[in-house]
N, C-alpha and C positions, 0 to 999 in steps of 0.2 A: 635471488634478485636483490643488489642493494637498498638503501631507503631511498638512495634518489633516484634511482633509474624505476623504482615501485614510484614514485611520487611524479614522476615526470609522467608513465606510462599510463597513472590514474587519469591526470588533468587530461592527457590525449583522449584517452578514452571515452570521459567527461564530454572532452568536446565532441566529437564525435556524434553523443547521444543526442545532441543537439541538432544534425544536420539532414534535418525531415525529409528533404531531397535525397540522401541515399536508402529509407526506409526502404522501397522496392527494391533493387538492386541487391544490398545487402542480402533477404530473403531467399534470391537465388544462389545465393552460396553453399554448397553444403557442407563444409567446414562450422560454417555459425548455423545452420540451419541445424545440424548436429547438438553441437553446444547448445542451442535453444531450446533441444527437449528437456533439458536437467534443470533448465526453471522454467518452463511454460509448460502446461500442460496440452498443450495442442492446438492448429486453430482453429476447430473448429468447435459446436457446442459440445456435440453427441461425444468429441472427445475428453475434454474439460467436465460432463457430467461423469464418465465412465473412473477420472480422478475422484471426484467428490464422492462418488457412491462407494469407493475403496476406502475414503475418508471416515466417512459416515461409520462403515462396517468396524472400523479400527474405536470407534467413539471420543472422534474428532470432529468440529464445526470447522466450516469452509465462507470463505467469504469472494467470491466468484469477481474477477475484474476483465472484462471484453477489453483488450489493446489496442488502444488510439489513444493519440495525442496531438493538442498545436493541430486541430482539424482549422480549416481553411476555408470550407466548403459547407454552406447552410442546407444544401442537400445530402451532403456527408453525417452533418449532424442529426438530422432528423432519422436517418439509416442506422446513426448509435441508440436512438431512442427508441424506435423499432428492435432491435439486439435486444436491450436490456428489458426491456415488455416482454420477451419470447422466452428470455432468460428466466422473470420473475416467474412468470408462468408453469416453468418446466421444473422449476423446483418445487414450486404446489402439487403439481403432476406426482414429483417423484419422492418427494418428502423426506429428502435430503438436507440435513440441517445445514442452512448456508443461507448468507446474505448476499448481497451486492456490493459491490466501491466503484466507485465514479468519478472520474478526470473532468473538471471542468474546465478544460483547455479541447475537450471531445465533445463538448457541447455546444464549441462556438464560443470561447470567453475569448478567444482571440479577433472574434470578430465581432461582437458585439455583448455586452454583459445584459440585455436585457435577452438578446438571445437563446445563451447559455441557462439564465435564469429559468425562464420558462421551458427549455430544453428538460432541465433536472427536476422543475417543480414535477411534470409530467411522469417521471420514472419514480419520484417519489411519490406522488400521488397512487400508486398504481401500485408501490410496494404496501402505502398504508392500508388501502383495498382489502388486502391481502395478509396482512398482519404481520408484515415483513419489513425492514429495517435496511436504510442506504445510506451507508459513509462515503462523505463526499471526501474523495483523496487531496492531499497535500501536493502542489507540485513546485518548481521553483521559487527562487524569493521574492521577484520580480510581484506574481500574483499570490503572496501568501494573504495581505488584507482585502482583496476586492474576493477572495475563495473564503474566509471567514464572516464578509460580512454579507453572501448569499447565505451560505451555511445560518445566519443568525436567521435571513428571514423565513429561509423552509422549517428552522424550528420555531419560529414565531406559531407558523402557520400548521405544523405537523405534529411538534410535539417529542418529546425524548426519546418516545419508545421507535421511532421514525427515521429520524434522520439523527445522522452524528458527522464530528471533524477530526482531521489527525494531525497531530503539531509536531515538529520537527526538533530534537532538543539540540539539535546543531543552530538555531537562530537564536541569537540575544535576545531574541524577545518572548520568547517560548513561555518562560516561566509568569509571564503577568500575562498572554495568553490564557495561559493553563489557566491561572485564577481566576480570571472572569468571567471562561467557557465555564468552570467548575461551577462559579455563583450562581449562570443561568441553567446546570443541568443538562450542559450539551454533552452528551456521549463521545468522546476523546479515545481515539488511536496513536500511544507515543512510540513515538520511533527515534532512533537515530538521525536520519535522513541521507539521502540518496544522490545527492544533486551536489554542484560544485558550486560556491557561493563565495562573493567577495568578505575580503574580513572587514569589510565593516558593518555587515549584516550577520556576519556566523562566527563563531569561535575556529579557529586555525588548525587546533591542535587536540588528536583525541581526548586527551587526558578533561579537559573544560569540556569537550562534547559529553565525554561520561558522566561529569558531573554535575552537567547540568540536566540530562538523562534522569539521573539519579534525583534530583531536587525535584523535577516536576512530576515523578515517579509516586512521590509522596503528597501533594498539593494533590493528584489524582484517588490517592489510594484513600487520602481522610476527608473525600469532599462526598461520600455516601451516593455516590453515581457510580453505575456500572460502567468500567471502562477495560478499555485493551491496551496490555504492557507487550510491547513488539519487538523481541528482542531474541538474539540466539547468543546473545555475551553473556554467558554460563556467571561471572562477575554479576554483571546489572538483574539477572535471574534471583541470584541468592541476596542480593539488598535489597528486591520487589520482596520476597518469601519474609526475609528476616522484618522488613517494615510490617509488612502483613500481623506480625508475630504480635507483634510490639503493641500493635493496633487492637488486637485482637480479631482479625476481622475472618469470618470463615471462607472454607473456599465456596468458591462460587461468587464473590464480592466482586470479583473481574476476572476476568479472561487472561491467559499467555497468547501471542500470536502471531504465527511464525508464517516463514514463504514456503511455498512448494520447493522443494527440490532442496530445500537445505535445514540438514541437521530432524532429519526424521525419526533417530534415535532420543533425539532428547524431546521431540513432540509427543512419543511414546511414554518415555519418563515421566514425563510431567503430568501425562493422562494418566497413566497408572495411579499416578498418588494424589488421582481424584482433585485436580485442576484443570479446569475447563479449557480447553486450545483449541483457537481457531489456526486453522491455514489459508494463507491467500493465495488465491487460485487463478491466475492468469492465462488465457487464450487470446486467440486471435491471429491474422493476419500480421499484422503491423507491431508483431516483438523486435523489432530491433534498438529504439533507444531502450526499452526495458533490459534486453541483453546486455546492451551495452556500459549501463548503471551496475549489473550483478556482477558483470567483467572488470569494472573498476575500483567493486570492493577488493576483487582478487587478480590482481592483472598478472599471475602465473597463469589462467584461463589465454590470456593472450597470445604464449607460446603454442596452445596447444591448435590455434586459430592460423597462426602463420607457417607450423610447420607443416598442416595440411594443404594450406594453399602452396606452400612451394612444390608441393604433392603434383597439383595441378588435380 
Protein backbone atom coordinates (compact mmCIF):
# COMPACT_ATOMS: atom_id res chain seq x y z
CA UNK A 1 0.00 0.00 0.00
CA UNK A 2 1.49 3.35 -0.98
CA UNK A 3 1.84 6.25 1.86
CA UNK A 4 -0.96 7.87 0.55
CA UNK A 5 -3.51 5.48 -0.17
CA UNK A 6 -2.14 4.16 3.80
CA UNK A 7 -2.73 7.87 4.82
CA UNK A 8 -6.11 8.27 3.08
CA UNK A 9 -7.19 4.64 4.21
CA UNK A 10 -6.17 5.59 8.08
CA UNK A 11 -8.28 8.98 8.07
CA UNK A 12 -11.33 6.74 6.65
CA UNK A 13 -10.86 4.42 9.05
CA UNK A 14 -10.48 7.16 11.64
CA UNK A 15 -13.59 8.32 10.75
CA UNK A 16 -15.31 5.64 10.79
CA UNK A 17 -14.42 4.95 14.48
CA UNK A 18 -16.40 7.62 15.10
CA UNK A 19 -19.67 6.77 13.75
CA UNK A 20 -21.56 5.27 16.97
CA UNK A 21 -24.57 4.51 14.77
CA UNK A 22 -22.87 1.78 12.91
CA UNK A 23 -21.41 0.06 16.30
CA UNK A 24 -24.34 -2.53 16.03
CA UNK A 25 -24.40 -3.22 12.57
CA UNK A 26 -20.97 -3.43 12.21
CA UNK A 27 -20.82 -6.47 14.97
CA UNK A 28 -22.88 -8.58 12.64
CA UNK A 29 -20.37 -8.85 10.21
CA UNK A 30 -18.33 -11.76 10.41
CA UNK A 31 -15.60 -10.58 8.44
CA UNK A 32 -14.76 -7.79 11.33
CA UNK A 33 -16.27 -9.89 13.96
CA UNK A 34 -13.32 -12.31 12.90
CA UNK A 35 -10.73 -9.63 12.75
CA UNK A 36 -12.05 -8.67 16.36
CA UNK A 37 -10.86 -11.68 18.04
CA UNK A 38 -7.02 -10.65 17.24
CA UNK A 39 -7.39 -7.60 19.54
CA UNK A 40 -10.49 -8.21 21.72
CA UNK A 41 -10.56 -10.78 23.86
CA UNK A 42 -14.07 -11.67 23.82
CA UNK A 43 -17.42 -10.22 24.77
CA UNK A 44 -18.15 -11.34 27.19
CA UNK A 45 -16.56 -11.61 31.09
CA UNK A 46 -16.04 -15.35 31.56
CA UNK A 47 -14.14 -14.86 28.18
CA UNK A 48 -11.77 -11.81 28.76
CA UNK A 49 -10.96 -13.66 32.33
CA UNK A 50 -10.17 -17.01 30.60
CA UNK A 51 -7.44 -14.28 28.56
CA UNK A 52 -6.08 -12.90 31.84
CA UNK A 53 -5.79 -16.12 33.60
CA UNK A 54 -3.32 -17.35 30.50
CA UNK A 55 -1.90 -14.00 31.16
CA UNK A 56 -1.36 -14.31 34.64
CA UNK A 57 0.06 -18.10 34.09
CA UNK A 58 2.74 -16.66 31.44
CA UNK A 59 3.64 -13.74 34.63
CA UNK A 60 2.09 -11.09 32.93
CA UNK A 61 -0.34 -8.26 34.66
CA UNK A 62 -3.50 -7.47 32.71
CA UNK A 63 -5.38 -4.45 32.83
CA UNK A 64 -9.05 -5.40 31.91
CA UNK A 65 -11.21 -2.44 29.75
CA UNK A 66 -15.33 -3.43 29.38
CA UNK A 67 -15.99 -1.64 25.44
CA UNK A 68 -18.19 1.28 25.32
CA UNK A 69 -17.89 4.48 24.32
CA UNK A 70 -19.70 8.21 23.64
CA UNK A 71 -22.65 6.33 25.96
CA UNK A 72 -25.63 8.39 25.33
CA UNK A 73 -27.90 6.75 27.69
CA UNK A 74 -27.76 7.60 31.76
CA UNK A 75 -29.27 4.18 32.05
CA UNK A 76 -26.59 2.66 29.77
CA UNK A 77 -24.11 4.23 32.03
CA UNK A 78 -25.15 3.03 35.23
CA UNK A 79 -25.12 -0.78 33.38
CA UNK A 80 -21.22 0.18 32.79
CA UNK A 81 -20.90 0.74 36.44
CA UNK A 82 -22.65 -2.45 37.30
CA UNK A 83 -19.90 -4.21 34.60
CA UNK A 84 -16.96 -2.81 36.25
CA UNK A 85 -18.32 -3.64 40.13
CA UNK A 86 -18.66 -7.55 38.74
CA UNK A 87 -15.40 -7.07 36.97
CA UNK A 88 -13.60 -5.68 40.18
CA UNK A 89 -15.13 -8.34 42.03
CA UNK A 90 -14.16 -11.46 39.82
CA UNK A 91 -10.69 -10.54 39.89
CA UNK A 92 -10.74 -10.64 43.95
CA UNK A 93 -12.43 -14.03 43.33
CA UNK A 94 -9.69 -15.15 40.92
CA UNK A 95 -6.59 -13.35 41.95
CA UNK A 96 -5.58 -12.57 38.62
CA UNK A 97 -3.06 -9.86 38.64
CA UNK A 98 -5.07 -7.18 36.73
CA UNK A 99 -6.54 -3.74 37.14
CA UNK A 100 -9.26 -1.82 35.48
CA UNK A 101 -9.23 1.29 32.70
CA UNK A 102 -12.19 3.42 32.24
CA UNK A 103 -13.62 5.56 29.25
CA UNK A 104 -15.14 8.39 30.67
CA UNK A 105 -17.20 9.10 27.55
CA UNK A 106 -18.94 5.36 29.12
CA UNK A 107 -19.87 7.17 32.02
CA UNK A 108 -21.86 9.78 30.72
CA UNK A 109 -19.19 12.57 30.09
CA UNK A 110 -21.14 13.12 27.09
CA UNK A 111 -23.98 13.84 28.74
CA UNK A 112 -23.22 15.45 31.65
CA UNK A 113 -19.55 15.64 33.58
CA UNK A 114 -21.16 15.56 37.00
CA UNK A 115 -22.55 12.44 35.68
CA UNK A 116 -19.68 10.74 34.53
CA UNK A 117 -18.02 12.10 37.70
CA UNK A 118 -19.88 10.19 40.15
CA UNK A 119 -20.36 7.31 37.50
CA UNK A 120 -16.29 6.60 38.00
CA UNK A 121 -15.97 7.99 41.64
CA UNK A 122 -18.29 4.77 42.33
CA UNK A 123 -16.06 2.09 40.28
CA UNK A 124 -13.27 3.80 42.06
CA UNK A 125 -14.57 3.73 45.22
CA UNK A 126 -15.12 0.13 44.99
CA UNK A 127 -11.62 -0.72 43.50
CA UNK A 128 -10.07 1.15 46.65
CA UNK A 129 -12.45 -1.23 48.81
CA UNK A 130 -10.55 -3.70 47.40
CA UNK A 131 -7.11 -2.65 47.16
CA UNK A 132 -7.15 -2.34 43.49
CA UNK A 133 -6.28 0.52 41.17
CA UNK A 134 -8.45 2.31 38.03
CA UNK A 135 -6.80 4.28 35.12
CA UNK A 136 -9.04 6.45 33.85
CA UNK A 137 -8.33 6.08 29.89
CA UNK A 138 -7.45 8.84 27.35
CA UNK A 139 -9.86 9.57 24.76
CA UNK A 140 -10.14 12.17 21.91
CA UNK A 141 -8.79 15.86 22.10
CA UNK A 142 -11.95 17.30 22.24
CA UNK A 143 -12.26 15.87 26.17
CA UNK A 144 -8.59 15.44 27.03
CA UNK A 145 -8.80 18.55 29.99
CA UNK A 146 -12.38 18.04 31.34
CA UNK A 147 -10.84 13.78 31.59
CA UNK A 148 -7.70 15.17 33.40
CA UNK A 149 -9.27 17.52 35.67
CA UNK A 150 -11.84 14.51 37.11
CA UNK A 151 -8.83 12.26 37.04
CA UNK A 152 -7.36 15.27 39.49
CA UNK A 153 -10.35 15.19 41.63
CA UNK A 154 -10.67 11.15 42.20
CA UNK A 155 -6.91 11.50 43.18
CA UNK A 156 -7.61 14.38 45.28
CA UNK A 157 -10.02 12.18 46.89
CA UNK A 158 -8.41 8.33 46.31
CA UNK A 159 -4.93 8.80 46.37
CA UNK A 160 -1.92 7.35 43.98
CA UNK A 161 -2.09 3.94 44.74
CA UNK A 162 -6.04 4.26 43.20
CA UNK A 163 -6.56 6.03 40.52
CA UNK A 164 -4.26 7.10 37.52
CA UNK A 165 -4.31 8.91 33.87
CA UNK A 166 -2.91 8.34 30.30
CA UNK A 167 -1.56 11.04 28.22
CA UNK A 168 -1.19 10.96 24.68
CA UNK A 169 2.51 11.95 23.29
CA UNK A 170 0.78 12.81 19.96
CA UNK A 171 -0.75 16.28 21.71
CA UNK A 172 1.44 19.46 22.10
CA UNK A 173 0.47 19.54 25.27
CA UNK A 174 1.40 16.20 26.72
CA UNK A 175 4.69 17.09 27.97
CA UNK A 176 3.66 20.06 30.63
CA UNK A 177 0.88 17.59 31.30
CA UNK A 178 3.32 14.89 32.10
CA UNK A 179 5.05 17.50 34.42
CA UNK A 180 2.39 18.44 36.47
CA UNK A 181 0.51 15.06 36.77
CA UNK A 182 4.26 13.91 37.60
CA UNK A 183 4.50 16.90 40.61
CA UNK A 184 1.00 15.72 41.85
CA UNK A 185 1.94 11.82 41.90
CA UNK A 186 -0.67 10.86 39.48
CA UNK A 187 0.07 7.48 37.99
CA UNK A 188 0.47 8.13 34.05
CA UNK A 189 -0.10 5.67 31.22
CA UNK A 190 1.96 7.04 27.96
CA UNK A 191 1.15 6.04 24.87
CA UNK A 192 1.22 7.16 21.50
CA UNK A 193 -2.32 7.70 20.88
CA UNK A 194 -5.01 6.27 18.88
CA UNK A 195 -7.24 8.91 17.61
CA UNK A 196 -7.22 11.41 14.54
CA UNK A 197 -6.68 14.89 15.83
CA UNK A 198 -6.40 18.41 14.00
CA UNK A 199 -2.77 19.81 13.75
CA UNK A 200 -3.28 22.35 15.75
CA UNK A 201 -3.76 20.10 18.87
CA UNK A 202 -1.34 17.17 17.83
CA UNK A 203 1.96 16.88 15.99
CA UNK A 204 1.35 15.70 12.18
CA UNK A 205 4.03 13.73 11.64
CA UNK A 206 5.37 10.49 13.40
CA UNK A 207 8.92 11.37 13.67
CA UNK A 208 7.66 14.71 16.52
CA UNK A 209 5.05 11.99 17.89
CA UNK A 210 8.25 9.93 18.64
CA UNK A 211 9.87 12.44 20.01
CA UNK A 212 7.80 13.63 22.01
CA UNK A 213 7.04 10.03 23.24
CA UNK A 214 10.48 9.89 23.94
CA UNK A 215 10.64 13.48 26.04
CA UNK A 216 7.72 12.56 28.28
CA UNK A 217 9.23 9.03 28.50
CA UNK A 218 11.72 10.64 30.76
CA UNK A 219 9.86 13.68 32.73
CA UNK A 220 7.84 10.07 33.75
CA UNK A 221 10.83 7.84 34.43
CA UNK A 222 12.72 10.65 36.98
CA UNK A 223 9.62 11.83 38.62
CA UNK A 224 9.85 8.59 41.22
CA UNK A 225 6.17 7.55 40.55
CA UNK A 226 5.29 4.22 39.20
CA UNK A 227 4.16 4.60 35.89
CA UNK A 228 3.28 2.55 32.36
CA UNK A 229 5.60 3.10 29.21
CA UNK A 230 3.00 1.71 26.29
CA UNK A 231 4.50 1.04 23.72
CA UNK A 232 5.46 -1.98 21.06
CA UNK A 233 8.12 0.57 18.89
CA UNK A 234 10.83 -1.84 19.76
CA UNK A 235 12.88 2.00 19.10
CA UNK A 236 10.93 3.95 21.94
CA UNK A 237 11.32 0.35 24.03
CA UNK A 238 15.24 0.59 23.99
CA UNK A 239 15.40 4.78 24.92
CA UNK A 240 12.67 3.65 27.96
CA UNK A 241 15.53 0.76 28.89
CA UNK A 242 18.60 2.91 27.92
CA UNK A 243 17.04 6.18 30.13
CA UNK A 244 16.34 3.67 32.76
CA UNK A 245 20.07 2.88 32.61
CA UNK A 246 21.31 6.10 32.91
CA UNK A 247 18.98 6.82 35.81
CA UNK A 248 19.78 4.08 37.50
CA UNK A 249 16.63 3.14 38.19
CA UNK A 250 15.77 -0.88 38.93
CA UNK A 251 13.22 -2.85 37.37
CA UNK A 252 10.18 -2.80 38.78
CA UNK A 253 10.45 1.29 38.89
CA UNK A 254 7.45 0.97 36.04
CA UNK A 255 5.84 -1.20 34.03
CA UNK A 256 5.97 -2.06 29.88
CA UNK A 257 2.29 -2.14 28.59
CA UNK A 258 1.22 -3.62 25.67
CA UNK A 259 -2.46 -4.47 23.92
CA UNK A 260 -3.74 -8.00 23.63
CA UNK A 261 -3.32 -9.46 20.46
CA UNK A 262 -0.09 -7.57 19.49
CA UNK A 263 3.37 -8.49 19.64
CA UNK A 264 3.16 -11.27 22.42
CA UNK A 265 6.63 -12.24 21.49
CA UNK A 266 8.07 -9.20 22.79
CA UNK A 267 5.68 -9.11 25.94
CA UNK A 268 7.39 -12.44 26.51
CA UNK A 269 10.87 -10.77 26.19
CA UNK A 270 10.52 -8.34 28.21
CA UNK A 271 9.05 -10.62 31.14
CA UNK A 272 11.83 -12.72 30.81
CA UNK A 273 14.43 -10.16 31.70
CA UNK A 274 12.40 -9.51 34.61
CA UNK A 275 10.20 -6.23 33.57
CA UNK A 276 7.11 -5.95 34.76
CA UNK A 277 4.27 -6.04 31.59
CA UNK A 278 0.94 -5.23 31.71
CA UNK A 279 -1.45 -6.21 28.80
CA UNK A 280 -4.65 -4.43 28.18
CA UNK A 281 -7.34 -6.55 27.92
CA UNK A 282 -10.44 -5.41 26.18
CA UNK A 283 -14.02 -7.04 25.87
CA UNK A 284 -17.31 -6.54 25.33
CA UNK A 285 -20.08 -5.99 22.99
CA UNK A 286 -19.38 -2.69 21.48
CA UNK A 287 -15.59 -3.36 19.85
CA UNK A 288 -16.12 -1.70 16.80
CA UNK A 289 -14.60 1.82 17.11
CA UNK A 290 -11.85 -0.07 19.06
CA UNK A 291 -11.47 -2.28 15.98
CA UNK A 292 -11.57 0.26 14.00
CA UNK A 293 -8.55 2.57 15.71
CA UNK A 294 -6.17 -0.98 15.69
CA UNK A 295 -7.26 -1.06 11.84
CA UNK A 296 -6.01 2.31 11.19
CA UNK A 297 -2.66 1.82 12.82
CA UNK A 298 -2.45 -0.97 9.97
CA UNK A 299 -5.04 -0.37 7.36
CA UNK A 300 -3.40 -3.60 5.34
CA UNK A 301 -6.07 -5.29 8.17
CA UNK A 302 -8.56 -3.42 5.79
CA UNK A 303 -7.98 -5.60 2.77
CA UNK A 304 -8.38 -8.59 4.58
CA UNK A 305 -12.08 -7.01 5.72
CA UNK A 306 -13.17 -6.29 2.22
CA UNK A 307 -11.98 -9.21 0.53
CA UNK A 308 -14.25 -11.19 2.91
CA UNK A 309 -17.02 -9.27 2.36
CA UNK A 310 -17.05 -9.58 -1.34
CA UNK A 311 -17.03 -13.19 -0.20
CA UNK A 312 -20.51 -12.50 0.84
Amino acid sequence: MSAIAEQWSRGALMFLSRQTGLKDWATRLPPLKKLSRRFVAGETLDEAMDAVKALTARGLSASFDHLNEAVKDAAETRDEVREYRRLLARIDQTGVRANVSLKLTQCGLLLDEALALENARQVVADATSRGSFVRIDMEHGAVTQVTLDIVRKLHAEFGEPHVGAVLQSCLRRTEADARALCAERVRIRLCKGAYLESEDIAYPDKADVDASFVRCMKVLLDSGVYHGIATHDERMIDATLEHAARRGLPRGAFEFQMLHGIRADLQRQLADQGHPVRVYVPYGRHWYPYLMRRMAERPANLAFVLKNLARG
